[in-house]
GUGUBA-851537 format. One record per residue: x, y, z of N, C-alpha, C, O, CB in turn. Coordinates in steps of 0.1 Angstrom, whole numbers, plus 5000, padded with zeros to 4 digits. Atoms other than C-alpha are relative to their C-alpha. Last residue first. Glycine has a CB too. Layout:
// GUGUBA-851537
XYZXYZXYZXYZXYZ
...
//
This chain:
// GUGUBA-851537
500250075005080386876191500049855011499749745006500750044988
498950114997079787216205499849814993498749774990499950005019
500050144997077687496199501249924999502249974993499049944992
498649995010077787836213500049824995500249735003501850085011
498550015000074187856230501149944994500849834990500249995009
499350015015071588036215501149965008502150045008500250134989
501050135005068788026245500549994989499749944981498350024998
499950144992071488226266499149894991499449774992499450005017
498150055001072388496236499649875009499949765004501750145009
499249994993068188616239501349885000501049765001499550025009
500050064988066188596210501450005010502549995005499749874997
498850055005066188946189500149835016500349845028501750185000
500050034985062289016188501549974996501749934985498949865008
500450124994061689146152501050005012502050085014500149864990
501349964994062189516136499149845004497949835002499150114988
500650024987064989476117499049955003498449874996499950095006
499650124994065789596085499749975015499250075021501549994998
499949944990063189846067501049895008500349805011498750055006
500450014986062389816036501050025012502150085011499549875001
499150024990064389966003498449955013497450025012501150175003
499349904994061889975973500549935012500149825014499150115003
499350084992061489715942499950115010499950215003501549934994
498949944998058789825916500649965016499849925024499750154997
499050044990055789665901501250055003501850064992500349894998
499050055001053689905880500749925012501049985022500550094995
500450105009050590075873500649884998500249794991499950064988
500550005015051690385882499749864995500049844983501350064989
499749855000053790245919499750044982500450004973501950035006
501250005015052889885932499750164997498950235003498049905004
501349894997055389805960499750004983500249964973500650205009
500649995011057789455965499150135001498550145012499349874998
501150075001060189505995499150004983499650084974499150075012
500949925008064089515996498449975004498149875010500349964986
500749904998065689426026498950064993498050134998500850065002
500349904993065489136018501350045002502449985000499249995010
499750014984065688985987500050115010499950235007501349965003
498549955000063389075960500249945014499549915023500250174999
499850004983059888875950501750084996502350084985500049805011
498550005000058289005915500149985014499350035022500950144994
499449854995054788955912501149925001501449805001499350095015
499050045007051688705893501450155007501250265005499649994981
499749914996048488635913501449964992501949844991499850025016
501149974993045788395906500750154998500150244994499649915015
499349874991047488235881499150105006498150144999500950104993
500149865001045187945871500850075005500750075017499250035004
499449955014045987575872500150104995500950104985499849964992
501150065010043387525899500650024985500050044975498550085001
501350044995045087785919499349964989498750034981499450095006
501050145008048187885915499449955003499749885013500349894996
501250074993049888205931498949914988498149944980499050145008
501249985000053188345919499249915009499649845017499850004988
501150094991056388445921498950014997498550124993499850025013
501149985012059188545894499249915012499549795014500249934979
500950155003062188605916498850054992498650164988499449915017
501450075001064188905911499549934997499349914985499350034997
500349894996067788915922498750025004498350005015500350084993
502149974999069488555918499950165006500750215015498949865016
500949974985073288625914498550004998497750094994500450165006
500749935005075188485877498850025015497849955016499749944985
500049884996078488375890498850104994499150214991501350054998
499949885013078488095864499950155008499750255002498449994985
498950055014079487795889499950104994501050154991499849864990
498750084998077987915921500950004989502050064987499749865004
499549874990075088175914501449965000502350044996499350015018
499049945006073987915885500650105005501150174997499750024991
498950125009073887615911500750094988501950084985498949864990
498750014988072187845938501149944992502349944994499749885015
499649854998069587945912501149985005502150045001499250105009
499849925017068887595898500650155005501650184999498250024989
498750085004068387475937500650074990501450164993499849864996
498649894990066187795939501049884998501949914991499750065023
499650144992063687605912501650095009502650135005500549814985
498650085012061787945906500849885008500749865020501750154996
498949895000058688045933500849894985500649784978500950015021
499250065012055287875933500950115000500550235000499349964985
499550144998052987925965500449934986499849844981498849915008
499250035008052588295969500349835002501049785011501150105003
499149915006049888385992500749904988500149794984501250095011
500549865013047288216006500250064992499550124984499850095000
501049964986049187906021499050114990498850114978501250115019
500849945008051387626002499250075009498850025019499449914991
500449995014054187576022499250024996499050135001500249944994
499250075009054887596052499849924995499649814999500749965003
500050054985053087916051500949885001501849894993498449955005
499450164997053688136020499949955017500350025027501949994994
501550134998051388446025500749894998500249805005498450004985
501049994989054288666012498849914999498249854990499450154999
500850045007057688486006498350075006497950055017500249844998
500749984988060588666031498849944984499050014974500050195013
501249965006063588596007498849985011498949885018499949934988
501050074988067388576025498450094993498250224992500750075024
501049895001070488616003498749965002498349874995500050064989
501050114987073988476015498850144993499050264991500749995026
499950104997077488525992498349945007498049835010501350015008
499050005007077488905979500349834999500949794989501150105007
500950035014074388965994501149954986500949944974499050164994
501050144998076388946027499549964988499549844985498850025010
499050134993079189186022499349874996499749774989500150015019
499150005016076689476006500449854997500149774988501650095001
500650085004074589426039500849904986500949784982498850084999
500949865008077589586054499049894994499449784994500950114984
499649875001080189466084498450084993497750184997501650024990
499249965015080389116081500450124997501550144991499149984988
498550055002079289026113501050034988502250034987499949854999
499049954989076789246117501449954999502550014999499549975013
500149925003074789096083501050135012501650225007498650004998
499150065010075088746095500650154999501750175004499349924985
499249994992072888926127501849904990502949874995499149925016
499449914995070689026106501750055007502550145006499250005007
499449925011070288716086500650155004501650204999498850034990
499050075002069688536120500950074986502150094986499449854998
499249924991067188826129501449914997502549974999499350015018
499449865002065588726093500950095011501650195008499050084998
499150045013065988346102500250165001501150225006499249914984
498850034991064488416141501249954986502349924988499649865014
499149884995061588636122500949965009501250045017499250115008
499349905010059888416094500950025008502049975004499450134994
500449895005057888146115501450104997502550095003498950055011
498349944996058887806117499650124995499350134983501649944991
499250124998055287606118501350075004501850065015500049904986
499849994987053388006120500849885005501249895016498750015006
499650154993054488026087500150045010501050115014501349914996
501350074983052288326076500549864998499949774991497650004999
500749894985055588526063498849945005498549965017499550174995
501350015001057388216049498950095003498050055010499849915005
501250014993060688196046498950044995498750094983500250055011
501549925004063588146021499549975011499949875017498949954989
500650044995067688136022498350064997497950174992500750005010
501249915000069988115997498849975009498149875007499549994987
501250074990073488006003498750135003498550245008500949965018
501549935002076288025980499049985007498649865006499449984989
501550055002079987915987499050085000499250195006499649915008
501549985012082788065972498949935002498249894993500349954985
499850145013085487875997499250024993498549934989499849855002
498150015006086188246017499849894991500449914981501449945014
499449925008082188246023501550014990501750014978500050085008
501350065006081687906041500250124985500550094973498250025012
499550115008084887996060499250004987499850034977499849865009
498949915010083388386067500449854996500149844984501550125009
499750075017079988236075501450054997501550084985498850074986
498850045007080088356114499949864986500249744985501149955015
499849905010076488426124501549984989501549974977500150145008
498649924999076488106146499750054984499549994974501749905003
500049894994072888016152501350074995501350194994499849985016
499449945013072287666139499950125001498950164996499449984987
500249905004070787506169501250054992502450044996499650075010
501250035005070587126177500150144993499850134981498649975010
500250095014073787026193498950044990498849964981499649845003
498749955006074287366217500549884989501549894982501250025013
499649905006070687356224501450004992501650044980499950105009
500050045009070187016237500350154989500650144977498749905000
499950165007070786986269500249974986500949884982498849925003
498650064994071487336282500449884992501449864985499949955017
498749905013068287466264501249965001501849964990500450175002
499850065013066487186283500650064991501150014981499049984996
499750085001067587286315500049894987500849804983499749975008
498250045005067187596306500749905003501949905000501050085004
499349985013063587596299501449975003502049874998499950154992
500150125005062687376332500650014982501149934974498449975002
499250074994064287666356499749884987500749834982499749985017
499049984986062487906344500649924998500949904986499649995013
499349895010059387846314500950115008500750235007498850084993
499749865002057887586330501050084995502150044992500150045009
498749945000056887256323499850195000499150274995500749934984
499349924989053287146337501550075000501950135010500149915009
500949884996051587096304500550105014500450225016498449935004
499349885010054586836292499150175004499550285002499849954979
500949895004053686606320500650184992501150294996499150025016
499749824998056886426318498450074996498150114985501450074985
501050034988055986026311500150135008499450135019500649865009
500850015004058386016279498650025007497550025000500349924995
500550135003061286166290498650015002498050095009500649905009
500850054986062286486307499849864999499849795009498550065003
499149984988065486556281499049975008499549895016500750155002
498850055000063986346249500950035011501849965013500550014990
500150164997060486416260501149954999501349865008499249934990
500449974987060986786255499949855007500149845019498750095000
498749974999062486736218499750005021500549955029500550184988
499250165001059486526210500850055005501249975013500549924986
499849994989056686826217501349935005501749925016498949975006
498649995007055986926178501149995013502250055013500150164990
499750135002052687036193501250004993501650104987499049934993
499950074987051987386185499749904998498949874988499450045010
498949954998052087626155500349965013500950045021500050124997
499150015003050287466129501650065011502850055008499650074988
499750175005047087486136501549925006501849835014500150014979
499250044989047487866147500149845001500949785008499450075013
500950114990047287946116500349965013501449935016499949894995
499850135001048988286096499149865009498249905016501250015002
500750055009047588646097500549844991500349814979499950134990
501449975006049488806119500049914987500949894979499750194997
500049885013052988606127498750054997498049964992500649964985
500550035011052688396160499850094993499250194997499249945001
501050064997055088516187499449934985500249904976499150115008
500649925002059088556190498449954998498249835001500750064991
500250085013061588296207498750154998498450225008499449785002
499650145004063188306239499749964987500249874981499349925008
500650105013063188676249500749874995501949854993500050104987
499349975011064588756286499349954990498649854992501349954999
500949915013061788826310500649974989499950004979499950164999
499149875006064388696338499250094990499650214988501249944991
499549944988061988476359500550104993499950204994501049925009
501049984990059788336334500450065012499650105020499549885003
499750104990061688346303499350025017499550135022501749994999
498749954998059788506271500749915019500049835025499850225001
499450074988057788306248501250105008502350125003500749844995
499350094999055488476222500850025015500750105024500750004988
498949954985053788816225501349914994502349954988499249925022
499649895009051288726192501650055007502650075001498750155001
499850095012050788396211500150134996500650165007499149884993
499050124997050588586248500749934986501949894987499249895008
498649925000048888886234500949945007502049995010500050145006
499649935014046088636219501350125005502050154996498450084990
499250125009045688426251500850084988502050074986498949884992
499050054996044688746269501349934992502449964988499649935009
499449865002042288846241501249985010502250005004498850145004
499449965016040888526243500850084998501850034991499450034992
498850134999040188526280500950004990502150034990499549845000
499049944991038788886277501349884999502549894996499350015018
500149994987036188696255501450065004502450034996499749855007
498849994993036288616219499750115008499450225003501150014992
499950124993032388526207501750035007501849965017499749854989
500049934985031988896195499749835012499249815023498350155000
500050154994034288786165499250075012499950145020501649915003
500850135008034389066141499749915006499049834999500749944991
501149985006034789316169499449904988498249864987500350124997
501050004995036789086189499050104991497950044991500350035012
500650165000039289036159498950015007497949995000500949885006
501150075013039489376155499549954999498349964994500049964993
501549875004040389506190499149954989497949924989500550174992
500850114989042889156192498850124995497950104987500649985021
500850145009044389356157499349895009498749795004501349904990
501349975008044589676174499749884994498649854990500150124990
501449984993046389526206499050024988497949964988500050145010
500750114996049089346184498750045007497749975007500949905009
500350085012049789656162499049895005497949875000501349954993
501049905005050589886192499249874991498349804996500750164989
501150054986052689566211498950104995497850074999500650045021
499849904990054789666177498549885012497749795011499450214992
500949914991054789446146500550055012501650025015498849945003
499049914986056689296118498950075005498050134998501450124996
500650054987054489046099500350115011499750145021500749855005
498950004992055389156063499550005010498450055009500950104999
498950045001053489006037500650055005501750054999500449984991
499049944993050188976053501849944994502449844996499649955018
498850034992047688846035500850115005500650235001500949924992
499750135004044288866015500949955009500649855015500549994987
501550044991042889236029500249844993499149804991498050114993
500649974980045689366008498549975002497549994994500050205007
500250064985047389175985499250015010498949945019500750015006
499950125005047189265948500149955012499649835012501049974990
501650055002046689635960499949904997498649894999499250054991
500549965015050089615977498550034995497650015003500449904993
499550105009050289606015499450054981498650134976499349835008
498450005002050589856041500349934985501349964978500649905013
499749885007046889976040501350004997501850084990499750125007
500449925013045589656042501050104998501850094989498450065000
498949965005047589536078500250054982501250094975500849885003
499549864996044389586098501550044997502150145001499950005015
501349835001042389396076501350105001501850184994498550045020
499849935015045089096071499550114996499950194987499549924990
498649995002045389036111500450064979501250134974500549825005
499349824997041989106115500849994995500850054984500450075012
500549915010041188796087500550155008501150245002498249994998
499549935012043188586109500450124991501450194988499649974995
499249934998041388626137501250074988501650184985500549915008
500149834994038288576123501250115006501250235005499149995013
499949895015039688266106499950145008500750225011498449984987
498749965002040688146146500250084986501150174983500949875000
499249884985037488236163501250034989501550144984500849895020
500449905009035587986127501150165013501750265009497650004998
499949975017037887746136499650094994500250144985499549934993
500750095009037487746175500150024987499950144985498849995002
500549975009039987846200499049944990499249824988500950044997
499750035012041287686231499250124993498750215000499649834995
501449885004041887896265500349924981501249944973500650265003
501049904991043687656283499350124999498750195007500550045008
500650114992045187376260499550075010498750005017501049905004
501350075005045587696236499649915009498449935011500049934988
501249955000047987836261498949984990497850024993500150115001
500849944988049887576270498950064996497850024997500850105008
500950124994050187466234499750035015498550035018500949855000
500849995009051987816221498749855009497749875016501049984983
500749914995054287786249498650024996497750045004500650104999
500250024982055487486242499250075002498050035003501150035011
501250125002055387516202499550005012498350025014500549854997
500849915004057787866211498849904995497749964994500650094990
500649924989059687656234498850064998497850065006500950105003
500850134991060387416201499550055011498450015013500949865006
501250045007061387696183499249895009498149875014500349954984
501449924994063587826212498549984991497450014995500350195000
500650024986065087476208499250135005498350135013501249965012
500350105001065987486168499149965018498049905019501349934995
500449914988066387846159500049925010500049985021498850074999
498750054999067687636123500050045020500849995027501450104987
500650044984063887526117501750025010502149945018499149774999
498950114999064987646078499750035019499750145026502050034991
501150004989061687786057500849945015500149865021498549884995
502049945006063387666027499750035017500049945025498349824989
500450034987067987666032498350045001498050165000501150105012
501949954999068987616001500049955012500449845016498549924989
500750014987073287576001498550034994498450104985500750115014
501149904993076087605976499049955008499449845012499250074991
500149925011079287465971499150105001499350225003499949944988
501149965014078987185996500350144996500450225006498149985004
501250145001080986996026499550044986499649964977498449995013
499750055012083787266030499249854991499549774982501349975003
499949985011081787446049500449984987500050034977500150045001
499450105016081187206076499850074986499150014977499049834998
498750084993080087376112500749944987501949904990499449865012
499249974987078387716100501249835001502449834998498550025015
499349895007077187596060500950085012502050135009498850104993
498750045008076487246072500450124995501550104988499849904989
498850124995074487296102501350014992502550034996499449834997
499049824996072687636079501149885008502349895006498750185015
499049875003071587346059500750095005501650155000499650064994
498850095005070687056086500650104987501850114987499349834994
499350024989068587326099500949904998501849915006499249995010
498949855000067187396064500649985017500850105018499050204996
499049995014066187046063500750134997501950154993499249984987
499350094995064087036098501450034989502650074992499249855001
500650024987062287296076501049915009502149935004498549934999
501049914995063587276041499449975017499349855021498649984989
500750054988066587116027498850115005498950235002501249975011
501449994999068787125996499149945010498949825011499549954989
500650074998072787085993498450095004498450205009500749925008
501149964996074887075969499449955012499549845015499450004992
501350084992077986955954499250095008499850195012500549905010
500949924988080387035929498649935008497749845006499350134992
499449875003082686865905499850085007500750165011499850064989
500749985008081986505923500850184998501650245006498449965004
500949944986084886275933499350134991499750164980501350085016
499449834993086186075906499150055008498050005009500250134988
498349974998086585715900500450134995501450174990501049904992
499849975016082785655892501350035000501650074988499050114994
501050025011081685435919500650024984500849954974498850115003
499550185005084785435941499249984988499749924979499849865012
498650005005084485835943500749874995501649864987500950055011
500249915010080685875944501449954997501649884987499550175002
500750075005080685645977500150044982500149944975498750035008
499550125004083185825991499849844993500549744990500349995009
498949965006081386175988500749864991500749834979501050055012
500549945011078486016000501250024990501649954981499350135003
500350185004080185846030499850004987500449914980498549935007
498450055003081286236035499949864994500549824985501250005014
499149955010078086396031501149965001501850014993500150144998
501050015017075986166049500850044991501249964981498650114998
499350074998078586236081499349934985500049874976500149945014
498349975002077986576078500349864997501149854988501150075016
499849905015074086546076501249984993501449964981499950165003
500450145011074286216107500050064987500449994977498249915003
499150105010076386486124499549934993500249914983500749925005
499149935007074286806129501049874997501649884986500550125009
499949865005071386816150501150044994501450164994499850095009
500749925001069986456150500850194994500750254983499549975015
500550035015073186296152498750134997498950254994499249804999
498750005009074186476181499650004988499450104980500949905001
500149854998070686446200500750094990500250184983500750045014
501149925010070686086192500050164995500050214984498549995008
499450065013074386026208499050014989499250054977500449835002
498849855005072986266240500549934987500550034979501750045011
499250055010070085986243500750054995500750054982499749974992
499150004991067786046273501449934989502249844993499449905014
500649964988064586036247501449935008501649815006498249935003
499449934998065986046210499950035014500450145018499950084991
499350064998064185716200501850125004503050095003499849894988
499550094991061385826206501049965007501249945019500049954997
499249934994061586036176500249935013501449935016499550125001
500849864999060285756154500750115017501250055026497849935002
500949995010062285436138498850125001498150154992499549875001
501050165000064285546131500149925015501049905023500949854987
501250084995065985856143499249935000498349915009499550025001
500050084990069085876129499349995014499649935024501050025001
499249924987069486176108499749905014499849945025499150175003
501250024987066785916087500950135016500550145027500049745007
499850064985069786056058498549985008497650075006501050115011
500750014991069886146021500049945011500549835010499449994998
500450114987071686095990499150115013498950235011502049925009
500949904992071886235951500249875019500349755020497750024990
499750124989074386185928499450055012499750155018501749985003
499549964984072586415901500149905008499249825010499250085008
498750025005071586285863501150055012502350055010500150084984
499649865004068186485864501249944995501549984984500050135010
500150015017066886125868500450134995500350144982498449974995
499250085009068986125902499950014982500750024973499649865005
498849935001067286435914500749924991501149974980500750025012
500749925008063186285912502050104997501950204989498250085011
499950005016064785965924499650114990499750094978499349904996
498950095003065986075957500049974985500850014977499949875008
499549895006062786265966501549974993501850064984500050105012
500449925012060785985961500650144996500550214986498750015001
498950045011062985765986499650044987500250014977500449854998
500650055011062185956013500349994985500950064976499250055001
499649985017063885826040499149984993498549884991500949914993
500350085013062785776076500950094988501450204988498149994996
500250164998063185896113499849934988499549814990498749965008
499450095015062786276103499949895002498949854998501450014994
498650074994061986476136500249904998500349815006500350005013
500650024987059986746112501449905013502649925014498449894995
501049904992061686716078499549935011499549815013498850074993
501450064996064586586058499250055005499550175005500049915006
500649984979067186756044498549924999497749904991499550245008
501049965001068986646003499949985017500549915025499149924990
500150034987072786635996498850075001498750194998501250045009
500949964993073086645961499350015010498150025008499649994997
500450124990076186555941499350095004499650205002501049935009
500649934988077086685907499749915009499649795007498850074998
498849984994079586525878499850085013500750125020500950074991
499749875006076386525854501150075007501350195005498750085000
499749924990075986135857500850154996501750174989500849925008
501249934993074385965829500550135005500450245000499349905012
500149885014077685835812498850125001498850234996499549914984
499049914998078385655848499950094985500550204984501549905003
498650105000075085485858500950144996500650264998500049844986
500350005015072885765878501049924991502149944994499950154995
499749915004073485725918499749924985499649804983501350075005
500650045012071285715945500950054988500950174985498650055000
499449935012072885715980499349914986499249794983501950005001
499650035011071185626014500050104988499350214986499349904998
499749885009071585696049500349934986501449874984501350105007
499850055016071085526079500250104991500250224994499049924994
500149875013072285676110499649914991500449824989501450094994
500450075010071985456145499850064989498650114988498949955003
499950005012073985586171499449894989499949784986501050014999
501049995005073485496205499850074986498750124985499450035009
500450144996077285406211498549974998498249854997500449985014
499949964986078685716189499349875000498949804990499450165006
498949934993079485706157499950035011500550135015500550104995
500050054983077185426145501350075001502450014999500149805004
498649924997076885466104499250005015498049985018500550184989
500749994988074085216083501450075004502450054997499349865009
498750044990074585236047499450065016498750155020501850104993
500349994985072185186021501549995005502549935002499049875005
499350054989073385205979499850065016500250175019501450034995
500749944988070985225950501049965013501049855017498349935001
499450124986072585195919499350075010499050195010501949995005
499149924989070885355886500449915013499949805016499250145005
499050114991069285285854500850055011501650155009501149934991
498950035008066385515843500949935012500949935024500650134991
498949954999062885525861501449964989501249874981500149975012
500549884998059485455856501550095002501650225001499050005013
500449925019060085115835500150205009500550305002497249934988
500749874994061784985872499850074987500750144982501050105012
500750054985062984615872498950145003498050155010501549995014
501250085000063184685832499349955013498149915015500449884993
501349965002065384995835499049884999497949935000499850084989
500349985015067884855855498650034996497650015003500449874992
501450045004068184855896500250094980500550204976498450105015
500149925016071584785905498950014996498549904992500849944989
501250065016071184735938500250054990500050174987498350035000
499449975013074184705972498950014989498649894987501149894996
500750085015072984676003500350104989500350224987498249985000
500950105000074084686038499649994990498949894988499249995008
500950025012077384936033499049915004499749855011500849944987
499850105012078884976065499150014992497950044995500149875004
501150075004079685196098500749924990501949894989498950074995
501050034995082385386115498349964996497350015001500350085006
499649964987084485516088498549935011497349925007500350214998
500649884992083185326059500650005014500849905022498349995001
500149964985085485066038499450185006499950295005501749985005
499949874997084885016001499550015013498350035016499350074992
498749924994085484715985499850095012500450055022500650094989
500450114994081584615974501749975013501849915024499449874985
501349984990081184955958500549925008500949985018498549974994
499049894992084484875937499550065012500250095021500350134992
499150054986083084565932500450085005500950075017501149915000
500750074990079784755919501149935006501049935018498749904995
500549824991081985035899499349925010499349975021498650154990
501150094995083884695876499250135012500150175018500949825008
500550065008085784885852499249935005498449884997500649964994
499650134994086685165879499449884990498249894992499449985016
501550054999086685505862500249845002501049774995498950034985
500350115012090185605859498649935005498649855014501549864998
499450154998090685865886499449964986498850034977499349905016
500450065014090486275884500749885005501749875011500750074983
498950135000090186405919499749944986498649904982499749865014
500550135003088086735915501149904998502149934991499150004987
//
């Protein structure tokens, strides 16, 4: 930490202060009487233009200077972000956290990423990096020291701007939350593609798709706890065995699903593989999650064909890798190699979802796997990086488990007091009720129910689609 003399005036010092390729646009001191709901704090915008279609904004919130707890908080955005929200911003600050955030530089809506390699960029990895340094320098004229530690917190789109910053910029932050993290970034989007073909030609109907569901939780009963089974699916992993008996099911519960159906359904269970080569692109939809949720989300496909691209006619050949080409090697968070990120004591906890069919579980856990190779031993890894599979969480609240511990708080005392999250305290809330109360472990471990009792046992590692090395390529800046 840079020890300075705290600036006696912190708003001229603000009003001083040259940004690398951009500028401050507004300065606010908002006091408690402009705002009774909050305590006193500065609000500072800045627009950043590092490339020629570059448009980043990105604002910082910080707590006045006796407030401030010497932390900074680098927060992710979601979906394909275009805005700031400025409620997550103050809910950190009043903790007494220098908190900021980015539009990752799509305002005003994805759009604006269509034939736009300088969007693309931002988007998958600089407007985060470049957040955290403005930030930094923002924090440093303010209060005339740079912060003790810094963080950062993101989910979905947001854990893909986390794993961004824990692969390309480790020295950015201390520790890391990566929720449900979209880091897979273009075979996920394939895997929307694909997913939308085939509903847009064999749809489903609401009560078709519970029914489906429900097989999916039937025929995975005997695996799961007694507190779960015939409710959810907390581990998804399956076999082409698994996916036929649970279409079997579904049609027997459902005798409205047709041959057609039953097609469709070992295509979306199947997921996307490449049309000429077979190679795997992305894995299928997890038993016993929605299919709602797991198509559409088409923006990224519009930004390499553009906006007037019959997206129904893209193929899955020649049309994927032109778009893997384009935007893959800015967008995807793939590189196993943590050793930097590691070597500077950082912490990075990751979560999924097992029925998040939005970013589903199994290209993070093969991503954990494949951390897990690099290192040598699981040992290695849990030692710095530790990856929780939530059951029934979707993204976010779903059947299962939807209240975990504040993981920020975990990552913060993992970092500074070396005290390692093990067993989470999860539960299920409903109506202010605990519905369901159980221990989560990282994986490998699983939760089992043995005398009367919760107890941790070894699972099984593996056992998801590994996507193929070309639809991960090496990225570049």
């Amino acid at each position: 930490m840079t020890a300075l003399a705290a600036p006696t005036d912190p708003l001229a010092a603000l009003k001083q202060l040259q940004i690398d390729a951009g500028k401050i646009v507004l300065i606010d001191k908002v006091s408690a009487a402009s705002d009774k709901n909050l305590p006193p704090h500065t609000v500072v915008k800045i627009v950043l233009n590092p490339g020629k279609d570059s448009n980043i904004n990105v604002e910082i919130w910080l707590p006045e200077a006796e407030k401030w707890n010497n932390r900074f908080i680098g927060l992710g955005n979601g979906g394909s972000a275009g805005r700031i929200n400025s409620g997550s911003l103050a809910g950190q600050m009043s903790r007494g956290y220098a908190v900021a955030t980015t539009d990752m530089g799509t305002a005003p809506n994805s759009d604006s990423g269509i034939g736009k390699p300088d969007v693309w960029k931002d988007f998958g990895y600089r407007a985060t990096h470049l957040m955290t340094v403005c930030a930094k320098q923002v924090i440093q004229a303010y209060y005339g020291r740079s912060p003790e530690f810094s963080y950062f917190s993101g989910g979905s789109t947001g854990g893909q701007q986390a794993l961004q910053e824990a692969q390309r910029y480790p020295e950015d932050y201390d520790g890391i939350v990566a929720n449900v993290p979209a880091h897979c970034r273009t075979p996920l989007h394939a895997y929307f593609l694909w997913n939308e073909q085939i509903l847009h030609q064999c749809p489903f109907t609401s009560s078709q798709e519970e029914n489906i569901i429900a097989a999916g939780n039937d025929y995975v009963a005997s695996r799961e706890i007694p507190q779960t089974a015939g409710k959810l699916v907390s581990d998804p992993r399956c076999t082409g065995k698994d996916i036929e008996a649970v279409i079997a099911l579904a049609r027997k519960k459902d005798p409205t699903l047709t041959d057609k159906h039953a097609e469709a359904l070992r295509k979306l269970f199947g997921g996307p593989k490449h049309a000429i080569t077979g190679e795997r692109i992305f894995d299928g939809i997890p038993f016993g999650s929605s299919f709602k949720i797991a198509h559409g989300h088409l923006y990224l496909f519009q930004w390499v064909f553009g906006k007037d691209k019959d997206l129904q006619s893209l193929d899955f050949g020649k049309d994927i890798d032109t778009y893997t080409a384009a935007l893959g090697p800015y967008l995807n968070a793939e590189n196993a190699n943590l050793t930097p990120f590691e070597k500077r004591g950082g912490k990075l906890l990751m979560i999924s979802g097992s029925a998040d069919s939005c970013v589903p579980y199994h290209a993070s856990l093969d991503y954990y796997e494949r951390v897990i190779e690099h290192f040598g031993s699981l040992e290695k890894v849990t030692s710095f990086c530790k990856f929780y599979i939530v059951p029934g969480m979707s993204h976010g609240p779903g059947p299962g488990i939807n209240k975990l511990p504040d993981m920020l708080g975990l990552v913060m005392n993992w970092r500074e007091k070396g005290v390692a999250p093990h067993t989470l305290s999860a539960q299920r809330i409903v109506d202010g009720k605990t519905e369901l109360d159980m221990p989560l472990y990282p994986y490998p471990e699983k939760t089992a129910w043995e005398s009367g009792a919760f107890k941790s046992v070894n699972g099984p590692l593996g056992g998801v689609h590994r996507v193929a090395e070309r639809f991960r390529p090496e990225a570049v800046d």
